[in-house]
C-alpha positions in Angstrom: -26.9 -110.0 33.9 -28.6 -106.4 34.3 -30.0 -104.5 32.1 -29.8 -100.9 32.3 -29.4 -98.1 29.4 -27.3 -95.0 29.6 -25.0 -93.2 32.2 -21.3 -93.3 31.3 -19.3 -96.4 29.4 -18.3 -99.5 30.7 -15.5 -101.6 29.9 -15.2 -103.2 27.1 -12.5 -105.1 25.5 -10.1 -103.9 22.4 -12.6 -104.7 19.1 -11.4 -107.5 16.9 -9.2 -105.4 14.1 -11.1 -106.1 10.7 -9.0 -104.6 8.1 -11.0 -102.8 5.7 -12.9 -101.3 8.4 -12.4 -97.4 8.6 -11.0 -96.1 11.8 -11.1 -92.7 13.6 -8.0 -93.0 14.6 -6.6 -93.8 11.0 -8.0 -89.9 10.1 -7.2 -88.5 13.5 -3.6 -89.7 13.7 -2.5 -88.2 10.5 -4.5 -84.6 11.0 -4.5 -83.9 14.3 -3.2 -83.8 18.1 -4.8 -86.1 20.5 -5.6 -85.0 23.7 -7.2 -85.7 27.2 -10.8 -84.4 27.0 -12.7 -82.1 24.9 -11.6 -79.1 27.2 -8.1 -79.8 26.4 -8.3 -79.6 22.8 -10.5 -76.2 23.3 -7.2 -75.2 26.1 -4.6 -76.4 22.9 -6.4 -74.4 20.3 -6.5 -71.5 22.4 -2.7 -71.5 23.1 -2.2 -72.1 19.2 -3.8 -69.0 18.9 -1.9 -66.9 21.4 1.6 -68.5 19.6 0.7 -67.5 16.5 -0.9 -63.9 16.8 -2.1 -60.7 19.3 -4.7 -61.0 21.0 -7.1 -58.7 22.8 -8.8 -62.1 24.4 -12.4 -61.3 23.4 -14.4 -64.3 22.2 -17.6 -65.0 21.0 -19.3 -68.2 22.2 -22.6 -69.9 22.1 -25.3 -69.3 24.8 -26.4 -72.6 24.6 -23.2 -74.4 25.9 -21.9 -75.7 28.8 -19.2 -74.8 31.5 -16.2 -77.2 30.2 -16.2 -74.6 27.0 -16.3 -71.6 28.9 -14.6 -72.1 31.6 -10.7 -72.2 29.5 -11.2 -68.9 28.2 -12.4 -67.2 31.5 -9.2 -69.2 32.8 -6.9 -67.4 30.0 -8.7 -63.9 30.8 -11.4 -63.7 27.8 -14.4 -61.2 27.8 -17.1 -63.3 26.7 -19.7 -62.5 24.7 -22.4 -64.9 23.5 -24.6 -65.4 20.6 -28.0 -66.8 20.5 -30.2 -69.9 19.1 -33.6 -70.4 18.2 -35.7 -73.4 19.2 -34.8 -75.5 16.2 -31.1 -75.1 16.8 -30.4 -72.7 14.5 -28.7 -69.9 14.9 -30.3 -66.4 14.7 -27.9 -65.1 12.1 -28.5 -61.4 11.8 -28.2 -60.8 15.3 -25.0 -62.6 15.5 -23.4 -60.9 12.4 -24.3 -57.4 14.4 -22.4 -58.7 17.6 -19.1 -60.3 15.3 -18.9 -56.6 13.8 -19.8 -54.5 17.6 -17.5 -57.0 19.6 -14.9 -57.2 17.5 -14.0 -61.0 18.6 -10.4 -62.9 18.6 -12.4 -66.2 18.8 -15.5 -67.2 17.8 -16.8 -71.2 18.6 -19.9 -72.6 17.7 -20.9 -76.2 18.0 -22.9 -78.3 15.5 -26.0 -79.7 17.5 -26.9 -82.9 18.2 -25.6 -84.4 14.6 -27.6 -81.3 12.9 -25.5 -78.2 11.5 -27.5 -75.1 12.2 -25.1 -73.0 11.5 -24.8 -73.6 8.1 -26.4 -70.3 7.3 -23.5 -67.9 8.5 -20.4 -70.6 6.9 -19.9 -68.3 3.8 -19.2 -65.8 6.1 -16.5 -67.5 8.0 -14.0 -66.9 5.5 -14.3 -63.1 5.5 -14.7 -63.7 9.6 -10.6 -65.2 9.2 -9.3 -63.0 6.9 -9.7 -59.9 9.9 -7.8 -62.5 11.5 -10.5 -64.1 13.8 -9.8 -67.6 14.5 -12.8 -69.8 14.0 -13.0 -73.3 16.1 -16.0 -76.0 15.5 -17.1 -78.3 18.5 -17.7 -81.5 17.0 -18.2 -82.9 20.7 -22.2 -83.8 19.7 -22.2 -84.4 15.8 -18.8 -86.5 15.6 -20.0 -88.1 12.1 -21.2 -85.0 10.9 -19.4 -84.0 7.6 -17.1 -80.7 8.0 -19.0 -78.5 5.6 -15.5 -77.5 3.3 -13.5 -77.3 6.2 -15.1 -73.5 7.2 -13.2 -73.5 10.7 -9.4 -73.1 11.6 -9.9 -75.8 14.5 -12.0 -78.5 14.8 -12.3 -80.0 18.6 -14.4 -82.6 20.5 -14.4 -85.2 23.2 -13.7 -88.8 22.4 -14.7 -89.9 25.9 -18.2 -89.1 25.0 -18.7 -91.5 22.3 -16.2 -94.4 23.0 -15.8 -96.7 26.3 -12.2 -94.9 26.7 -11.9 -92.8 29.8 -10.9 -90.2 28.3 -9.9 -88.8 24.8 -10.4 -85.7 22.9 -9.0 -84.1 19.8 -7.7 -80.7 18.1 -7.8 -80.5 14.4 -6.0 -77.3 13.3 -7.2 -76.7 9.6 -5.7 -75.0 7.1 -8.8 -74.3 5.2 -8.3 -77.0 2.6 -8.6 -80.0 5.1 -4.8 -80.0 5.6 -3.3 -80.3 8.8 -1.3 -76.8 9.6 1.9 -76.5 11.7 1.3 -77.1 15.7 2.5 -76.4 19.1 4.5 -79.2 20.9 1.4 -82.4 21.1 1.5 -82.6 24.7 2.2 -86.4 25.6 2.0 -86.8 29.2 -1.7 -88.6 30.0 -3.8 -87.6 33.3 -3.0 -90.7 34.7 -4.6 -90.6 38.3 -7.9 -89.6 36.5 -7.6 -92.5 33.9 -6.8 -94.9 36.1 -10.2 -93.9 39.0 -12.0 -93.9 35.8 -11.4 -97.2 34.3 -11.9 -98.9 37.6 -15.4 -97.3 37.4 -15.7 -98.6 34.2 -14.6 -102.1 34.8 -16.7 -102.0 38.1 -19.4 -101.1 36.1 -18.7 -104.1 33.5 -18.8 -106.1 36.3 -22.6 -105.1 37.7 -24.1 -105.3 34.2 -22.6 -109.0 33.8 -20.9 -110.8 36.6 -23.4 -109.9 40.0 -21.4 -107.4 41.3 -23.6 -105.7 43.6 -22.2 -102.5 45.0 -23.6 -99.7 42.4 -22.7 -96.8 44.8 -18.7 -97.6 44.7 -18.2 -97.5 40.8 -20.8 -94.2 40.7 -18.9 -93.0 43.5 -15.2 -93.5 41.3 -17.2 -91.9 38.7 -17.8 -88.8 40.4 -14.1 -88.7 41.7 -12.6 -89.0 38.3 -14.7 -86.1 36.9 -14.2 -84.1 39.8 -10.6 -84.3 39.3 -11.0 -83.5 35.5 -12.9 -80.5 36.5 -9.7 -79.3 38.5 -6.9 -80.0 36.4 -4.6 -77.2 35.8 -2.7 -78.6 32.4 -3.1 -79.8 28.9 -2.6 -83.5 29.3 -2.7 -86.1 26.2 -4.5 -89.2 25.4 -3.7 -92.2 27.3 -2.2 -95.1 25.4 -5.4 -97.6 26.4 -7.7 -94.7 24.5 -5.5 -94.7 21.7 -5.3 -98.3 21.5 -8.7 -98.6 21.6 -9.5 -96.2 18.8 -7.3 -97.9 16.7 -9.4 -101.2 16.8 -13.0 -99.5 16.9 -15.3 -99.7 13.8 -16.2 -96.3 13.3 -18.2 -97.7 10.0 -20.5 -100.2 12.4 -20.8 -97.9 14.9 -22.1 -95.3 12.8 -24.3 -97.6 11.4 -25.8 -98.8 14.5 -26.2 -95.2 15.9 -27.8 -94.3 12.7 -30.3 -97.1 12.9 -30.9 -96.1 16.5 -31.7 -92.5 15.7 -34.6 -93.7 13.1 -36.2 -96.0 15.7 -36.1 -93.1 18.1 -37.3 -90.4 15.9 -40.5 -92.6 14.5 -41.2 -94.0 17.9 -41.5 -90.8 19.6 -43.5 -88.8 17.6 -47.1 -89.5 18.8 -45.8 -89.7 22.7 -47.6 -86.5 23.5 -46.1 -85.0 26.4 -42.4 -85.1 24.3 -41.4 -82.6 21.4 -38.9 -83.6 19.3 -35.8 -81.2 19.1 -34.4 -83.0 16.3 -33.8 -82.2 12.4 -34.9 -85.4 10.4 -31.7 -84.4 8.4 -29.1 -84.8 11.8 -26.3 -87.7 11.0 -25.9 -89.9 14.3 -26.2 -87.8 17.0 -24.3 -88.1 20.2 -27.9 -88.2 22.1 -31.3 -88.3 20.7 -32.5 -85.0 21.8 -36.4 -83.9 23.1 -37.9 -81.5 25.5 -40.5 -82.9 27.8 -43.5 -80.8 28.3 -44.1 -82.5 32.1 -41.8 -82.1 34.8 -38.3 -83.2 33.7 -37.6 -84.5 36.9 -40.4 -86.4 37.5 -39.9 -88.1 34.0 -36.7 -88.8 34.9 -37.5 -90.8 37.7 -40.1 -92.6 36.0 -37.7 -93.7 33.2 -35.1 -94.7 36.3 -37.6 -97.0 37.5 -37.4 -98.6 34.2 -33.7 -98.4 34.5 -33.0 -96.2 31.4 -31.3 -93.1 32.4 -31.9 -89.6 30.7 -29.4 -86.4 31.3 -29.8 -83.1 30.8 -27.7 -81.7 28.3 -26.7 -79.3 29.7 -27.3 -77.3 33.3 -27.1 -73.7 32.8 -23.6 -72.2 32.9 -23.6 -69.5 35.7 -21.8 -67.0 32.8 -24.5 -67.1 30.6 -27.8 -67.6 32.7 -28.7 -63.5 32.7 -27.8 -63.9 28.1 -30.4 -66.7 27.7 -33.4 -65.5 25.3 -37.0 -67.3 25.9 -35.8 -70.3 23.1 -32.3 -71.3 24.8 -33.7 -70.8 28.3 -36.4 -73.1 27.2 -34.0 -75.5 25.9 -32.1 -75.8 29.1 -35.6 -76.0 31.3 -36.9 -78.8 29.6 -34.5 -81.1 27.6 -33.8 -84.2 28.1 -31.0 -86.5 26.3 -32.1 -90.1 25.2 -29.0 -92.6 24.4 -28.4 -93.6 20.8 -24.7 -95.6 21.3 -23.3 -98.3 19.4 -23.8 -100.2 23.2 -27.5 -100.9 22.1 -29.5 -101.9 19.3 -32.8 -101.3 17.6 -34.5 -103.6 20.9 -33.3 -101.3 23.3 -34.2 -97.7 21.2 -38.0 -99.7 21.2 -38.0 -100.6 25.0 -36.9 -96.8 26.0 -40.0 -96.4 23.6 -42.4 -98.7 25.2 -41.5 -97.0 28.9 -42.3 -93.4 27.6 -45.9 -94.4 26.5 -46.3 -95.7 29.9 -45.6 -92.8 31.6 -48.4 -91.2 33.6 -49.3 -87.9 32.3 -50.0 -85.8 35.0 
């Protein structure tokens, strides 16, 4: 066997069904439409809007983000305008209010951080937000356990892939305030199946290097990159694929919030007397999708360190081309110098120690 931590899921096999345990899927069936990734469910919400109301395609979007949220509304003709954060993920509230009323938005999305809501500040706003009749949608993508605060937004959305060994998966919630599911477009059904299939090879490939001596690394990282490529370039909303949904219909989302949670509290008292790390994290965040720092050495050459060790750190996220020349000196820090340490139910309290143990041994240069 090898033993390596992080980089994307491997293969594992349908969980054991335990009855009493609570499922995502048992919540997600009933409320809302399952989809291919989290940029289809951001693509479904934004064609939910267009059905149901004019729009002059103006939307309001975090300059912290990445290009898989931008990207459909500059595809559906949106001016963009974006909002800022501070250091400690929260955002900078009055500023924001003054660019809601100036910009006069359609849209506005925000995403919970890291399992922390720093946004929790401008919520009693967000009814008098969609009563002008701007539609408010909440990325859970990052803080998936996170509680939904009195259903503030009119769409919740997030990636599934990103927290399950499921090549793909994503979800729309469309809220009606109250936590009720509201009337929907047509859920579309048809899976990506060319992607799904390149990327479960990878992940069974991968499966098969961590446990059975299969040696070629470079062919299942190579599928890897094909199947993502090929998400990057799809030109339709596609559904989730039966295997996800299967899948999510066995998982444990009770243990595995349990065991991210445990994680997260190795991490966070670990890591705080490693000197060349700061800790981007709220002590009050609920089971993060990563454990999130900024590294006060080069990122790169910690990155390469921790590779050595085999534990393997991304960047979360590099900076989208849209919002580069928006960045204030807090965000653009955030994108210079974070690093994302992984929390997942695929390792226990052992593994959170030994990523531990290979950061104090890092050379501070």
């Amino acid at each position: 066997m090898r033993y390596e931590i992080g980089s994307f899921y491997e293969y594992e096999e349908l969980p054991k069904k335990n009855i009493n345990a609570a499922r995502l899927a048992d919540f997600l069936c009933d409320r809302a439409v399952l989809l291919g990734s989290g940029r289809d469910a951001i693509e479904y919400a934004i064609s939910d809007i267009e059905s149901k109301k004019k729009v002059n395609k103006r939307v309001l979007l975090p300059a912290y983000t990445c290009d898989t949220v931008i990207i459909p509304f500059e595809a559906a003709g949106y001016d963009i305008a974006f909002f800022h954060i501070d250091k400690q993920l929260n955002i900078l509230a009055d500023e924001f209010y003054n660019l809601a009323e100036n910009f006069r938005p359609d849209i506005i999305l925000f995403h919970t951080y890291y399992g922390y809501d720093g946004f929790s500040e401008i919520r009693p706003k967000l009814e008098e937000y969609k009563n002008k009749g701007i539609s408010v949608i909440e990325d859970m993508t990052q803080s998936l356990f996170l509680d939904m605060n009195g259903y503030g937004a009119d769409y919740y959305v997030g990636s599934l892939r990103k927290w399950f060994p499921v090549a793909d998966g994503g979800f729309c919630f469309p809220c009606d305030g109250k936590g009720q599911r509201r009337e929907l477009l047509d859920c579309p059904h048809k899976e990506n199946s060319i992607y799904v299939s390149i990327k479960t090879k990878a992940m069974e490939l991968k499966r098969r290097y961590l446990d059975e001596g299969f040696d070629d690394k470079a062919e299942f990282l190579a599928l890897n990159k094909r199947a993502e490529e090929l998400l990057d370039k799809k030109t339709q909303i596609f559904g989730m694929s039966h295997e996800a949904m299967k899948y999510l219909g066995s998982a444990d989302t009770d243990e595995i919030l349990k065991i991210r949670t445990d994680n997260f509290e190795v991490l966070k008292r670990g890591i705080r007397n490693i000197e060349w790390l700061e800790n981007l994290m709220p002590g009050n965040a609920v089971a993060p999708l990563y454990y999130a720092v900024c590294v006060k050495m080069k990122r790169e050459y910690i990155q390469e360190e921790m590779k050595k060790k085999n534990v393997f750190l991304p960047v979360l996220w590099p900076i989208p081309k849209s919002a580069a020349v928006f960045l204030n000196d807090e965000e653009k820090y955030i994108y210079d110098n974070m690093l994302a340490i992984p929390c997942d139910h695929r390792y226990n309290e052992n593994d959170m120690q030994y990523i531990i143990n290979c950061m104090e041994n890092i050379k501070v240069l």
